[in-house]
Structure formats: C-alpha cells, structure tokens
C-alpha positions in Angstrom: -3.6 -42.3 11.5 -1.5 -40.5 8.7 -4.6 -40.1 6.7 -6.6 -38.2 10.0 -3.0 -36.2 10.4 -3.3 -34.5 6.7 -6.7 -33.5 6.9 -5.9 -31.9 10.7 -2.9 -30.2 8.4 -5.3 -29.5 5.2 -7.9 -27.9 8.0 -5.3 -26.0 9.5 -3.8 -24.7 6.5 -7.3 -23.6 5.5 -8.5 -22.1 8.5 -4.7 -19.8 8.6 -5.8 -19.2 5.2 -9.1 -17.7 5.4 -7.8 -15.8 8.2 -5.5 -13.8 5.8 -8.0 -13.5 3.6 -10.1 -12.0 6.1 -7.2 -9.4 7.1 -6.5 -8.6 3.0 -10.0 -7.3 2.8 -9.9 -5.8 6.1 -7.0 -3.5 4.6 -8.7 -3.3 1.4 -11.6 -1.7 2.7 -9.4 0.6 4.9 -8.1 2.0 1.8 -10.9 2.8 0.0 -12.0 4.6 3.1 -9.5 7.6 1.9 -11.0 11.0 1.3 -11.5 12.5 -2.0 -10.3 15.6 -3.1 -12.2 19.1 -2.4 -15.3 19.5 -5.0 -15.2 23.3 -3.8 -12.8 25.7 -5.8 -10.6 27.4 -3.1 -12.1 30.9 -4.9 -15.7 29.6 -3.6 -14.6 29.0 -0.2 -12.7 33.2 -0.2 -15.6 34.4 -1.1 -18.2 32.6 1.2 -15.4 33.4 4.1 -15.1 37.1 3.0 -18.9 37.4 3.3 -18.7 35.6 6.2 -16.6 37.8 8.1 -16.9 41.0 6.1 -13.3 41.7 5.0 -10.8 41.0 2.6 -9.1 37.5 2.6 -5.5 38.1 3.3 -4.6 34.2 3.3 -6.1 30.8 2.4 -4.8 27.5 2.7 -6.1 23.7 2.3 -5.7 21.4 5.2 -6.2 17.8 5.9 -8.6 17.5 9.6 -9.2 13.8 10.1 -10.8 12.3 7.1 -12.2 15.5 5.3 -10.6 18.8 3.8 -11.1 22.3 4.8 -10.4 25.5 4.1 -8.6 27.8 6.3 -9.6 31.9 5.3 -7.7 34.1 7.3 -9.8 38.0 6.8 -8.5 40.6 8.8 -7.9 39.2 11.9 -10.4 36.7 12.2 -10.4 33.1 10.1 -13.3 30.9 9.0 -13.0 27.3 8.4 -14.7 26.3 5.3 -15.8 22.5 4.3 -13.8 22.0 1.2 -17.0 18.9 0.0 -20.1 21.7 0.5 -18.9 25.2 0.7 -20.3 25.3 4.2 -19.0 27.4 6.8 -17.9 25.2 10.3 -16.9 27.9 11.9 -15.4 31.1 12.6 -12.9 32.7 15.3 -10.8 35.5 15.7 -6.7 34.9 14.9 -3.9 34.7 17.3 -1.6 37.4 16.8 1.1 37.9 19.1 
C-alpha cells in the first residue's frame, strides 16, 4: 500500500513538474518574440517622407506600435508614418493643429 502511495506521489510530482516545464518555455518563447531594432537609418525614413509629402521635415521621432517600430515624419503640416524594418511608407495624413 506504501509502495503504490510513492509512485502516486513520484507521478504527481512529475506530472506538476512537466507542467512548469511547459510554462518556462512558454515564457521563453514569449521573450524571444521581442522586436529588433530599426535596420532603417532615421535619415532614410526623412527623406522617403519628404518626398513623400513634398516638403521639408520639421520633426521625426521613433515609436514603438505593437510589435514593430516606425517612424513618425512630421513635413509641413502633414506626417507620414514610415516602417522603421523596410523604409516603406504605411501611411500618410494631415497634422492636428489646434
């Protein structure tokens, strides 16, 4: 009876065991799932906004959206958002200016 108790113990111990395990990885993954920095030089991004838009860039700025960077180009009174990974424009709009 003591012998069929340790292995229900062992077996439990094991089971709570590979459960952790499970959860380790889980958060191991997770973090590896974190974005790299920009491969586009904030210069690049100015210029493709500025031909974008047709203007001179009065302000740019890197942000964080989600998982990916992007760069925020603010030219005369409009503002393009550039992908910081390909150079890409995602879009454009005009600024809020109150």
């Amino acid at each position: 009876m003591k012998t069929l108790s340790k292995i229900a113990l062992v077996g439990l111990v094991s089971v709570a065991g590979f459960v952790g395990l499970g959860k380790l990885a889980s958060a191991q993954q997770a973090s590896q799932t974190v974005t790299t920095a920009p491969q586009v030089p904030i210069q690049q991004a100015v210029q493709t906004a500025e031909a974008t838009l047709k203007g001179k860039a009065t302000r740019a700025e890197l942000i964080k959206e989600g998982n990916a960077f992007v760069y925020e180009v603010e030219v005369d009174r409009q503002q393009a958002a550039i992908d910081a990974t390909s150079g890409q424009v995602i879009e454009t709009y005009a600024s809020c200016i109150l």
